[in-house]
N, C-alpha and C positions, 0 to 999 in steps of 0.2 A: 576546113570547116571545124566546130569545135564540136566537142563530144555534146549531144543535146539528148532527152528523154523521149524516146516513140513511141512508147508502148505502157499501159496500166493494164495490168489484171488480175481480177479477185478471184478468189474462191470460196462464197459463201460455206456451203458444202464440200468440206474435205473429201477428194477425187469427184465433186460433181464441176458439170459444166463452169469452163470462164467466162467473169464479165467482163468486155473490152472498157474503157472508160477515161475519160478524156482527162477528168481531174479527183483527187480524191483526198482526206484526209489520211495523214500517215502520223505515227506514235509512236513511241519504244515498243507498245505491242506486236506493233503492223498496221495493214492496211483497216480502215473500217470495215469490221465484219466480216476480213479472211478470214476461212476455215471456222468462224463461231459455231459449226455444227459438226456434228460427226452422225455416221451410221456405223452400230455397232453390235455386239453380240447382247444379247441380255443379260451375261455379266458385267459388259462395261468395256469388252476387246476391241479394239481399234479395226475397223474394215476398210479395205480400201481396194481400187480397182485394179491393183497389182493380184488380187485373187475374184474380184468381180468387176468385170469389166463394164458392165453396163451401167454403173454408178457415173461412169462419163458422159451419160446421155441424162441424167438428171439435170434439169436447167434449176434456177434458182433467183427469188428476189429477195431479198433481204432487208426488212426494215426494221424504224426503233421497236414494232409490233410484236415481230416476230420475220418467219420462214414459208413463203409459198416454194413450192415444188410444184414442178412439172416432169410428166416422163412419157416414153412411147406406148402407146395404148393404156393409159392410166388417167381419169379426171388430175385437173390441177387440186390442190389439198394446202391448208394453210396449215402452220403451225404457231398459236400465239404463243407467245414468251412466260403468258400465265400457266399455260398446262405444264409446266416446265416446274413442277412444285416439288421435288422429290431430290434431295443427296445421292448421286452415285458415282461410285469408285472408280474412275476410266483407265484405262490402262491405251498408252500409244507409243512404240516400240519398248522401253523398259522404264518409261514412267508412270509412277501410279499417283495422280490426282482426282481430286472432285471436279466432277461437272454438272447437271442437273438432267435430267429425266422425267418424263409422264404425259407424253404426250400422245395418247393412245391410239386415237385415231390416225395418225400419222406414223406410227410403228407399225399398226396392220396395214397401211396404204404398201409402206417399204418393203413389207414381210411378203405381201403378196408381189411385188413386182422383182423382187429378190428370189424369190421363193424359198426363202428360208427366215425363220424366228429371228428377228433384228427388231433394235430398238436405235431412237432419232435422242442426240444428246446434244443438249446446249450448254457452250463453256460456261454461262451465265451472265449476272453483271461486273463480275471482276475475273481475272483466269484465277485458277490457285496451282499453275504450272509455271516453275520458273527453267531460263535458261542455263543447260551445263555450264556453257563457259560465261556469266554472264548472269551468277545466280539473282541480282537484283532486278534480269527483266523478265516480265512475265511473258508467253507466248500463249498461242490457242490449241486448237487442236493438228496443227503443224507437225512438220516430218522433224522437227527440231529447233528453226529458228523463224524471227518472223519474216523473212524478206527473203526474196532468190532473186539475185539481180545475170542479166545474160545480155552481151551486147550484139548489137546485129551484127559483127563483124566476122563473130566466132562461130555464127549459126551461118552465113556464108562461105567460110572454110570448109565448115564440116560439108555443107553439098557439094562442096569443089569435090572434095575429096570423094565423098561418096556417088558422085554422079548421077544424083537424082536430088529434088527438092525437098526437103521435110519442113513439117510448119512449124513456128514457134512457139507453137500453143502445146506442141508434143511433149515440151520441157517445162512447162507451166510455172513460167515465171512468173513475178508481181511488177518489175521493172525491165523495160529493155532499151539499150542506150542505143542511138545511133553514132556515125561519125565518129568511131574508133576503128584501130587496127584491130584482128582478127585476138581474143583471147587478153584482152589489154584488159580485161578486168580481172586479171590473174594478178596483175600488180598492183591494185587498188588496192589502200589500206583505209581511206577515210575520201568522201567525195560530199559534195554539196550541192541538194536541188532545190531553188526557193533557197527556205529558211531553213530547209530543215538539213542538217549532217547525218552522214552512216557511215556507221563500221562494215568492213567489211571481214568477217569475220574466217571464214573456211570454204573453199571448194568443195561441190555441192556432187556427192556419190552416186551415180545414176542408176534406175532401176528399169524392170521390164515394162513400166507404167510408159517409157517412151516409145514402146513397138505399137505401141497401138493408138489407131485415128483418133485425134483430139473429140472427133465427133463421131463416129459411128462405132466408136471401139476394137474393131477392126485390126487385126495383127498384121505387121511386115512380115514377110516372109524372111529366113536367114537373121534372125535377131537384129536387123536395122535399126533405128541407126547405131544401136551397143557397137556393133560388131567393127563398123567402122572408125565409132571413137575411139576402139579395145587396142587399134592400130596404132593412134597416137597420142591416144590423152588417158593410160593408164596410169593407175595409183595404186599399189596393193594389187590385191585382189578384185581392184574395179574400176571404172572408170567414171574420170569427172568432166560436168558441163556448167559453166554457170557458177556464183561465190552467193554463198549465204551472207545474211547481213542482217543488221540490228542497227536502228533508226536510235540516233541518240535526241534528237526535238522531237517537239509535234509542231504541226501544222497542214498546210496545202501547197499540195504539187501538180502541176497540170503538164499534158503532151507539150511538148515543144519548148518546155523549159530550159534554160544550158546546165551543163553538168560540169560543176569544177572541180579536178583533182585536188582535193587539202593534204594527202600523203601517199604516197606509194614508194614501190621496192624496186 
């Protein structure tokens, strides 16, 4: 069988809840309205549920309007795209961009279910973050690039290995291939879904964000599944799952599509 696509998923909210989703518009940005939001310090520091974990239980709609949020014991809360009025200096691991700010009521919703001073940031209508390697494309509020591509073959390995099942939403990807060998997107340099091509640019460094339930946030015990990828997918000082990537069209991609290799190693 040939490599086909089985999987979409967004993240309005950077580390909130995934939307699974059958088809979607993709761009040299990324996905429609990955990550366009972040929660963050009142200076502008990037939060994520690698230090608060309960930001993965925040679910999320996303339209041209704005931001509804949902969370556990908290009413839902919209946020329109107009209270979004204000310049502010974001910072997300060592880059320092604008993004927009002022949406009050929805900073004390997050503040209180955080329980701590956080403010809700939207990239806005253009990003003004571009990529390291790749300065002509913009991203959002992203670990780095737009796209995390992971094939089901390689998330099958790893529970061989590991002798238990993890879900694939632990690694939260945007694409997931089926109908490959285990890790066969380690050799993709360029593939094509629809219309659209992608780079594939880097091996994607995993963090403690995967010890814990895509939904209840909830920790492995014994740093799972790190501990087991630490066995045979080490790099440095860490270990990888999954290839970052950057969408060179736009257009629309839907589940079930075929996947063609245009280059690999």
């Amino acid at each position: 069988m040939s490599a086909t696509l089985s999987a979409i998923y967004r993240y309005p909210l950077k580390s909130g809840a995934a939307q699974a989703l059958s088809q979607i518009t993709v761009e040299p940005k990324g996905l429609a309205y990955d990550r366009d939001w972040m929660v963050a310090t009142p200076e502008g520091e990037y939060i994520t549920a690698r230090t608060h974990p309960r930001l993965l239980q925040i679910a999320t709609i996303a339209s041209n309007d704005g931001l509804e949020l949902c969370a556990p014991g908290m009413p839902n809360i919209f946020a329109p795209l107009g209270a979004f009025q204000f310049n502010q200096e974001a910072l997300v691991w060592d880059d320092h961009f604008l993004a927009r700010s002022g949406a009050s009521q929805v900073n004390a919703w997050l503040s209180a279910y955080l329980e701590q001073q956080v403010i809700l940031l939207w990239i806005g209508p253009q990003s003004n973050r571009s990529v390291k390697r790749r300065p002509a494309v913009t991203t959002s509020f992203t670990d780095g690039y737009p796209l995390l591509i992971i094939s089901e073959g390689s998330l099958h390995e790893l529970n061989r290995r590991a002798g238990q099942e993890f879900e694939m939403l632990r690694f939260r990807p945007n694409l997931v291939i089926a109908n490959t060998p285990a890790f066969a997107e380690d050799h993709w340099q360029q593939i094509q879904i629809g219309e659209v091509r992608i780079d594939l640019v880097k091996p994607c460094e995993r963090c403690i964000i995967t010890t814990l339930h895509p939904h209840t946030a909830e920790k492995l015990p014994k740093a799972e599944p790190l501990k087991t990828l630490a066995n045979f997918r080490r790099a440095g000082d860490g270990v990888i799952f999954g290839q970052n990537a950057i969408a060179l069209d736009h257009g629309q991609i839907a589940i079930g599509m075929p996947v063609t290799i245009l280059k690999s190693v």
